[in-house]
Every structure is written in C-alpha cells, then in structure tokens.
C-alpha positions as CSV (number, residue, x, y, z in Angstrom):
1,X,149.7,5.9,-66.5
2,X,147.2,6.9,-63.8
3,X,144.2,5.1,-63.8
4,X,142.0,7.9,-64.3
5,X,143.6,8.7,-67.5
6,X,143.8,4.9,-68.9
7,X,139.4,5.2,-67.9
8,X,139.7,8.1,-69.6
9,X,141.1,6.2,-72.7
10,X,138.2,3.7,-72.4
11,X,135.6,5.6,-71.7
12,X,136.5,7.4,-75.3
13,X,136.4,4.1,-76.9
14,X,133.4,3.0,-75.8
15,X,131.8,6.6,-76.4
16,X,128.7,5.6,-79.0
17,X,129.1,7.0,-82.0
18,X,132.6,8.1,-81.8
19,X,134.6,6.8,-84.6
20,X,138.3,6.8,-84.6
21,X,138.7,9.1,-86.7
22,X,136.8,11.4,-84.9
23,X,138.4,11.1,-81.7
24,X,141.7,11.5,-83.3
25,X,140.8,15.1,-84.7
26,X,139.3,15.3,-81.0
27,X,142.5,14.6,-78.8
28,X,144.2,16.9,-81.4
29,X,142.8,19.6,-80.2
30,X,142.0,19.4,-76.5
31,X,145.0,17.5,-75.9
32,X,144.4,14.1,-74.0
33,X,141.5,11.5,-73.2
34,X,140.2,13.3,-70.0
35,X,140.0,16.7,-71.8
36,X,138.5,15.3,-74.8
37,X,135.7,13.9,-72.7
38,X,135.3,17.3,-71.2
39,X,135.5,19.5,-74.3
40,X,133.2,22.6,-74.9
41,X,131.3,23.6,-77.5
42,X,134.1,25.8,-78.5
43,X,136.5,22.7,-79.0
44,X,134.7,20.4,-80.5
45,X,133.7,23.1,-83.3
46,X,137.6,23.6,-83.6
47,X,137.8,20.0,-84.2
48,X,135.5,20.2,-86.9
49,X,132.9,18.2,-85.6
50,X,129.5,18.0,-85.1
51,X,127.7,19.5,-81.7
52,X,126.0,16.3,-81.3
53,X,129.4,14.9,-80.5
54,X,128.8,17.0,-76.9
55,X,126.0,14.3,-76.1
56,X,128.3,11.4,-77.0
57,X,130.7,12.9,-74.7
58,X,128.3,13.6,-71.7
59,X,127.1,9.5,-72.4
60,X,130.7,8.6,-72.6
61,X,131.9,10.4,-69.2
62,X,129.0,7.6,-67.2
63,X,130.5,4.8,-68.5
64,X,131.7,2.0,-66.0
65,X,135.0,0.7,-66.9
66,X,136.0,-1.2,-63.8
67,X,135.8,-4.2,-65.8
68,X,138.1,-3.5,-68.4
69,X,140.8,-1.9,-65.4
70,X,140.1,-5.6,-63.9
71,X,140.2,-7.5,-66.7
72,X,143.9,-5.8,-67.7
73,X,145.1,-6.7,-63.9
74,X,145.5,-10.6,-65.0
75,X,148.3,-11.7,-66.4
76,X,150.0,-11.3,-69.6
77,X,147.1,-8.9,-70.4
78,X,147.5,-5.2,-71.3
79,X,145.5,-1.8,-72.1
80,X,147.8,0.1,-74.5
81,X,146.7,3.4,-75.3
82,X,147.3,5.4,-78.7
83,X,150.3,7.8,-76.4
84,X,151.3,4.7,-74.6
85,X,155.2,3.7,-75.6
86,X,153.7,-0.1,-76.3
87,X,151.9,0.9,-78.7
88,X,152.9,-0.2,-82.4
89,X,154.4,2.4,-84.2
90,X,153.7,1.5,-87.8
91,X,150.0,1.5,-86.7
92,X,150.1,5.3,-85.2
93,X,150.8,6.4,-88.9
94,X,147.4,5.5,-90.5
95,X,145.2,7.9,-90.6
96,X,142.6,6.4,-88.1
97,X,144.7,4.5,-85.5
98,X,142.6,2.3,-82.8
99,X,142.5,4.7,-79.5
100,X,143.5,2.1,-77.4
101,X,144.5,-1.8,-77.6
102,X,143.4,-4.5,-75.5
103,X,146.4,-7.0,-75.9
104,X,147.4,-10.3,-74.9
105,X,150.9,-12.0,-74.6
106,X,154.1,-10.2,-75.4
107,X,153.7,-6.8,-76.3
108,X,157.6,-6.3,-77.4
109,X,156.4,-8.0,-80.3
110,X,154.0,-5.0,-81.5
111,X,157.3,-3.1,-82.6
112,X,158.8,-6.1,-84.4
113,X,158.7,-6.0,-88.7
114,X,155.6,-7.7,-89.7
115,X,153.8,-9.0,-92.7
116,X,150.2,-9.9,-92.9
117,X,149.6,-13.0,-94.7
118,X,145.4,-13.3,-95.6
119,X,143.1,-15.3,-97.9
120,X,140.0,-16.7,-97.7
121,X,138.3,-18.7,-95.1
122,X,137.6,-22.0,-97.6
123,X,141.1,-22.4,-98.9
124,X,141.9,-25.7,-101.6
125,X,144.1,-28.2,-99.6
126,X,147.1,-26.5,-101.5
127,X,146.1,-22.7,-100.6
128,X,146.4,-23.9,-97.2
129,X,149.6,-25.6,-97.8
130,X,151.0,-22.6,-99.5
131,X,149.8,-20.0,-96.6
132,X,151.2,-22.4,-93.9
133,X,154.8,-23.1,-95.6
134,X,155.4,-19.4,-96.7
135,X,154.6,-18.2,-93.4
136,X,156.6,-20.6,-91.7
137,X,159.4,-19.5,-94.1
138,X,158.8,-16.1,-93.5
139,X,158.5,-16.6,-89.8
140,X,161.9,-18.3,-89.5
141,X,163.4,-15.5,-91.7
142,X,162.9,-13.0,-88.6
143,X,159.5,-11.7,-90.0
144,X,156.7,-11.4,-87.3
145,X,153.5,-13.2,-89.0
146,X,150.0,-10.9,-88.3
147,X,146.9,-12.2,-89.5
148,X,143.3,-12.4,-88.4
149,X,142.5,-15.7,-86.5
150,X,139.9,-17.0,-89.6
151,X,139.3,-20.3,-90.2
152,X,141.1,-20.7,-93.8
153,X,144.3,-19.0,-94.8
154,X,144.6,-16.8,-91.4
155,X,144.8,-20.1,-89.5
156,X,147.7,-21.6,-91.7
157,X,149.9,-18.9,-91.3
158,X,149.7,-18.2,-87.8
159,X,150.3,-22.4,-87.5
160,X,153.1,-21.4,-89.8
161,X,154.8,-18.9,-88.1
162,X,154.0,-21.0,-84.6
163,X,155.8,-24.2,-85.8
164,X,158.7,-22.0,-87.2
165,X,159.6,-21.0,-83.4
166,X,158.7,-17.2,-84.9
167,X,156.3,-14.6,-83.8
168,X,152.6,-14.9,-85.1
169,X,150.6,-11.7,-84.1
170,X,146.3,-12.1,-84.1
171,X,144.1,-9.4,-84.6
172,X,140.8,-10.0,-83.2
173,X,137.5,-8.6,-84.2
174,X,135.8,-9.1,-80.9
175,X,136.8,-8.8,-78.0
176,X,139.3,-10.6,-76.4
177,X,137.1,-12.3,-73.6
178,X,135.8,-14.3,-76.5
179,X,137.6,-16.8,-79.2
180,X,135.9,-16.3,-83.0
181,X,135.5,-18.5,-84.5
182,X,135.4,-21.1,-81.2
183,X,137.2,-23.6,-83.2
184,X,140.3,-21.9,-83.1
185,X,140.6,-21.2,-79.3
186,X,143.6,-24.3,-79.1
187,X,145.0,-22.0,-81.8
188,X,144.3,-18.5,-79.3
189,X,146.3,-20.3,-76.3
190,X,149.5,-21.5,-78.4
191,X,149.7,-17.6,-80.0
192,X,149.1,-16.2,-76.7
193,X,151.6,-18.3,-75.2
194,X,154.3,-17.6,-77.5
195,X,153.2,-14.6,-79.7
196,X,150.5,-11.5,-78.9
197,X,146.8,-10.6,-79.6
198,X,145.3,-7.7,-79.8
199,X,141.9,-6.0,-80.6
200,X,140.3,-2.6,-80.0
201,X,137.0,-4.4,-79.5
202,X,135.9,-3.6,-76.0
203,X,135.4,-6.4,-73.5
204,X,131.9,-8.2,-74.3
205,X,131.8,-7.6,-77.8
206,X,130.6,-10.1,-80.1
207,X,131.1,-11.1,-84.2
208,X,129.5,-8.6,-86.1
209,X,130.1,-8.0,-90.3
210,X,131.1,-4.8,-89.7
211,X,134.0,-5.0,-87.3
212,X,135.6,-7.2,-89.6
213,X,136.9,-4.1,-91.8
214,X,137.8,-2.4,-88.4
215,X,140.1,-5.3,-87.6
216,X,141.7,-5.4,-91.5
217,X,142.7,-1.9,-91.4
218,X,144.9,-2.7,-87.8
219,X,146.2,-5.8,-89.8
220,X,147.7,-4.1,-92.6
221,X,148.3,-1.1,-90.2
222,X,150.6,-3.7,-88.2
223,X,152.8,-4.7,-91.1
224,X,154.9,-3.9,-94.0
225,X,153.2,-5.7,-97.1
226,X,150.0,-7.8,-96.7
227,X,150.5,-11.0,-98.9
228,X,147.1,-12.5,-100.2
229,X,147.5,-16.9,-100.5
230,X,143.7,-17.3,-102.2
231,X,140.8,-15.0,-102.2
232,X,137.5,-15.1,-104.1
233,X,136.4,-11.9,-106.6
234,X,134.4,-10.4,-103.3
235,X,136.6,-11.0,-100.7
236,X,137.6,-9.6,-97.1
237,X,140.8,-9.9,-98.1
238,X,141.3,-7.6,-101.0
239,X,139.5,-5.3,-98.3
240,X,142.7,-5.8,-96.4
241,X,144.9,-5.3,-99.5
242,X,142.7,-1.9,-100.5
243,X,143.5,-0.8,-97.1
244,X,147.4,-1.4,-97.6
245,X,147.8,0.1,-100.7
246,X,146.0,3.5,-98.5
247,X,148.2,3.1,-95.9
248,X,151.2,2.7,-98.0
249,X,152.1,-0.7,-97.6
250,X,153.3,-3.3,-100.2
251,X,150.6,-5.3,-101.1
252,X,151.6,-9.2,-102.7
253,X,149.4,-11.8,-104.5
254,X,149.8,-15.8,-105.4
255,X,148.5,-16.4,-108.8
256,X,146.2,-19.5,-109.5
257,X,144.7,-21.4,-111.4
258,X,142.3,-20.0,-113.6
259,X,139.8,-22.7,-113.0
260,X,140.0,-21.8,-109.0
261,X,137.6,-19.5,-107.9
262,X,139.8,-18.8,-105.1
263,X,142.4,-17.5,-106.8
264,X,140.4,-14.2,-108.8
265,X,140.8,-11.9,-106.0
266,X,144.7,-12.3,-106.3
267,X,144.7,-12.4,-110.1
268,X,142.6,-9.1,-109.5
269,X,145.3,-7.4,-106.8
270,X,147.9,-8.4,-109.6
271,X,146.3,-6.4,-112.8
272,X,145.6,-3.8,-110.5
273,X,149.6,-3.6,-109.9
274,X,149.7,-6.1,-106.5
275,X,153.3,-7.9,-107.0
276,X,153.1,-11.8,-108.1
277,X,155.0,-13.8,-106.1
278,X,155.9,-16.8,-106.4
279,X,158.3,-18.0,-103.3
280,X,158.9,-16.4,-100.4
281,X,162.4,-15.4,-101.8
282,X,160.6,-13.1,-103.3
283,X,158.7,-11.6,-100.6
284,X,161.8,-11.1,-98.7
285,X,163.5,-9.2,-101.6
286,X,160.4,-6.5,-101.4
287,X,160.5,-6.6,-97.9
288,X,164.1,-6.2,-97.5
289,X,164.4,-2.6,-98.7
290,X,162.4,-1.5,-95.9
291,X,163.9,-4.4,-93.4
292,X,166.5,-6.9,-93.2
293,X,167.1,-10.0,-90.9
294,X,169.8,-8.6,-89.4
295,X,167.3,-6.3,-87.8
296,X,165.4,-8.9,-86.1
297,X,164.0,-9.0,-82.3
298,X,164.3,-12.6,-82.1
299,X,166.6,-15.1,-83.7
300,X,165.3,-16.7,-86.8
301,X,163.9,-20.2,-85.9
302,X,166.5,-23.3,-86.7
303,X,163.9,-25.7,-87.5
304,X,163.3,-23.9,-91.2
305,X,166.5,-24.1,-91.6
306,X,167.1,-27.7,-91.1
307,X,166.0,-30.6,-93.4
308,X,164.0,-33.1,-91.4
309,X,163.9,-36.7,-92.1
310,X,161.0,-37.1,-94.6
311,X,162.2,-33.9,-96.7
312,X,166.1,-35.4,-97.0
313,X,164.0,-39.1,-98.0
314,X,162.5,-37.3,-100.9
315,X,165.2,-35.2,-101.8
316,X,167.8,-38.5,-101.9
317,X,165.0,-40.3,-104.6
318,X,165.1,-37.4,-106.7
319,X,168.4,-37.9,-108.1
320,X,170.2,-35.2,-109.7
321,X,167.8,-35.1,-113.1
322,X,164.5,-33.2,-113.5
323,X,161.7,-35.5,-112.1
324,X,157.3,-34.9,-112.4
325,X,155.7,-35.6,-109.1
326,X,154.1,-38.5,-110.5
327,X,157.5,-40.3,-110.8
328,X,158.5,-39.3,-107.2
329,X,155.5,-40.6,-106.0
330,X,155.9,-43.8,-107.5
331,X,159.7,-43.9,-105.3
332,X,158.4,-42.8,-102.7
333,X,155.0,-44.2,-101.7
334,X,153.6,-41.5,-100.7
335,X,150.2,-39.5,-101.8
336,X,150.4,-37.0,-104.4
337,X,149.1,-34.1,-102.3
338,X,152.2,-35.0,-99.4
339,X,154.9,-34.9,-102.4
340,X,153.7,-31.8,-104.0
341,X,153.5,-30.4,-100.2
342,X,156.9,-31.3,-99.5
343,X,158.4,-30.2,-102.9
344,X,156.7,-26.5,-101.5
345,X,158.0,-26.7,-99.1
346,X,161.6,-27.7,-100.4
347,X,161.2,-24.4,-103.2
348,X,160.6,-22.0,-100.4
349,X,164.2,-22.9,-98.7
350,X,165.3,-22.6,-101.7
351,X,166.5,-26.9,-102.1
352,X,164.6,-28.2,-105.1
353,X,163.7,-25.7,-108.4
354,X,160.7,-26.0,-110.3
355,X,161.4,-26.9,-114.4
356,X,159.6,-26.8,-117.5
357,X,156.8,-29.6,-118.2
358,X,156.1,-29.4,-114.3
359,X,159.1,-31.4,-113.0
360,X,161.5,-30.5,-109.7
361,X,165.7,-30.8,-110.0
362,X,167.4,-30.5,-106.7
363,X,169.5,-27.1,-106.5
364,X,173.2,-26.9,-104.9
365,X,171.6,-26.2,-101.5
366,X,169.6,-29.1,-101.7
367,X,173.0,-31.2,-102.0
C-alpha cells in the first residue's frame, strides 16, 4: 500500500469528530481513504451525513502523520487498514469496524479463532484462579485468548493463555506508545513477544472512560463467544457481553456465589439467556459448532496436557474414593486455597470430578 493512501487511512482516523461509523457509510460511497477526504458536498449528502462533516474533512486533510508512518517502520509493528488483507476478518462484519489498526507482534494471529475471556478488575483470589486456568485450558485447546490488558480477570487470562504456549491477543484502549495500566507493561512485552496487540487509538492517546467501550466492541468483534469469570451488577464487562450478543457472538457466564458481589453481573448475563458454564469442556462444546481444534494455526500447547509434579502428588493422595478438600489438605500440607486451585485446575482437563457434599473423585483420565 502506497504511503499516501495508508496517510490517507490515518488522517481519516484522526479526523475530529468522525466516528467509525460515519466514515464507514463515508468510504461506501466515495470509494477509498483519499477520496473520502476529498468528498463534495454532493457525496457526503449521499452518504447521509451531515454538511458539517466537509469541515472535519478539510481539518482532517492538515493533519501530520509522519509519526505514525515512523512509528510503523520499527519492528514487529504494523498499520493495518480496514481493506488491508491483515486485517481480522470477524472484526470487518460489525457494523462499526475500527478504520485502521495499529498492531504489535504477529499479525497472522488476527485471523486465528478467538474467545474473549473478561471480568472485573478486583477479582476474589478464586475468580482470578478460575480466569487464569480456563484460559490456559482454552489456550492449549488451539483457541486464541483476546482480552483487554486490565488489571483483574483480563490479566489472568492473557497469563493463562501465555503459560499454555497459546496465543493471547490484547486490545488496548490507548495507544500503543503507552502501557495502561503501567503495572502490566512486563505483561505488554511477554504478549508482544509471543502473541499480538492491537488498538485503533492513535499514537499519543491517553486512558480516558470513554475509549474503554471503543476497545470492548473490537474485543468481542475479535472472537467467537466472550466468556465473563466475575463482574459486578455495573460492569464494563457486561458492556462487552451487550456488545456480543449485537454482534452475534455467543456470550458465556460463571455463576457465583450469591454472597459475592462479583458474581451479579454473570448471574445477570445468565437470566438474560448468557450460557452457564461450568468447565471449559463446556465452552469448547459451544465453540465447536462454529470451530474445531483440528482447525487450528498453531499446535495446541503440551504443557496443558501434561500432569506436572505437584498435580500427580495430589491426585496419588486422593485415592480412588470421593474426598472434601479439607481432607486433602490434611494429606497433603498444603493451603486450602493451593488445593482447591489445583483441583480447578485438575476439572478443567477433565482428571478429577466434582461430587455431591463438595468432595473430588479422580475420573479414568486422572488414572
């Protein structure tokens, strides 16, 4: 793509006023980025807007870009625009697709089968758990793992997916010359290294409250279900999962207790007709009408797959009978928060089953 038409692109996205909507209905009609920002009178009335749009546009032709042409020069670093063949093709189909992605790491991985895992950025110890072990599932099932880079639930599944060996995709709500929230820029390298991120935020643009709905409609846009771990009544989140059930996407819950305040947003996505799930077995059996793991970019990751020594320590004391936690813990010497981490972790692969009166029995594959 020539550079004057990739300026073109970015000159459109950082036109003032012009949503993405708008420019969509825009391009439409006069047919790419660099007549768009030349359009008449004529064709922006045919694209049902407003004349006031022909200021925007006379603002948005001035605008320097050099930077962003720069910035996309380093590498591992990309400007994919809405036409370019990077460009995700589940997130073309919503009805107000970013113009143009600023993108960092592998951008093969745009086109892989995704699911957004979300939740709240003050998780309980065992949200967090949960979030981290179903995405790591998930991940080494050949699912891509896209979430927003939060503190909370969005960092546990990205760490997931990243200690599965699988693909964890970020969606950032500022630019990508900044890390929000700071804490997680450790977290920004190892996904960068191994897995993507990506933003329509322009270069320079700080946090603000209202790019974060921007950035949840690309995240559900991304994937084929969005999977809520914990979210309180007003939540980003259910944001997220409002914005999949519009875009057509499956949309999953994890009940709670009803003593956790972080778990009414999913009770809420469930009596509204979200699906409650309860292992991510049963994730994959939504998900696998629409995809298989047979259809996967990259291999899923061994290391799911494989007991390591502490889980094959706890699943040799549990015997072959029904056992409570408190027992195991007694055999064991470990904390109650490890062993009910662990047996999580051991129900997701599908090695131990959960029993009446809140006891674990081991399962063939556990053998």
């Amino acid at each position: 793509m020539a550079d004057g038409e990739l300026a073109a692109w970015l000159r459109l996205l950082r036109a003032p006023g012009l949503g993405a909507r708008s420019a969509g209905r825009l391009l439409t009609v006069a047919g790419g980025p660099e007549s768009a920002l030349n359009a008449s009178a004529r064709i922006i009335a045919e694209a049902g807007l407003s004349a006031d749009i022909l200021r925007t546009l006379e603002t948005a032709s001035t605008i320097d870009v050099d930077a962003d042409l720069a910035w996309a020069d380093g590498a591992d670093r990309h400007l994919i625009p809405l036409t370019d063949i990077r460009y995700p093709p589940a997130l073309r189909e919503i009805p107000d697709p970013p113009l143009l992605l600023y993108a960092m790491g592998d951008c093969e991985l745009l086109h892989h089968p995704q699911l957004a895992i979300v939740g709240t950025r003050h998780p309980s110890p065992n949200g967090r758990d949960i979030a981290h072990a179903f995405a790591k599932h998930l991940a080494g099932a050949g699912l891509g793992i896209t979430s927003g880079l939060a503190l909370g639930i969005d960092g546990a599944a990205h760490e997931g997916a990243l200690d599965a060996e699988g693909i964890t995709i970020a969606v950032a709500a500022t630019g990508l010359d900044r890390v929000y929230p700071a804490a997680h820029r450790g977290l920004a390298r190892r996904i960068v290294q191994s897995g993507i991120m990506i933003s329509e935020a322009p270069l320079g643009t700080h946090v603000s409250r209202s790019a974060f709905p921007r950035r949840n409609r690309i995240i559900s846009g991304l994937s084929l279900g969005v999977l809520v771990v914990e979210a309180a009544r007003q939540s980003g989140s259910l944001v997220t999962a409002r914005l999949a059930t519009e875009q057509g996407r499956e949309v999953f819950a994890i009940p709670g207790s009803i003593h956790n305040p972080m778990s009414r947003g999913c009770h809420r996505l469930i009596r509204e007709g979200a699906k409650l799930v309860e292992t991510a077995a049963d994730v994959l059996e939504e998900i696998g009408r629409q995809w298989s793991p047979g259809t996967t970019v990259i291999p899923p990751a061994a290391v799911v797959q494989r007991n390591d020594d502490e889980h094959s320590r706890l699943l040799q004391t549990m015997g072959f009978d029904p056992v409570g936690v408190d027992m195991l813990v007694e055999r064991c010497g470990l904390t109650a928060e490890a062993v009910s981490s662990m047996l999580l972790i051991l129900e997701l692969r599908g090695q131990v089953a959960a029993v009446d009166g809140g006891r674990y029995v081991r399962t063939p594959q556990g053998d």
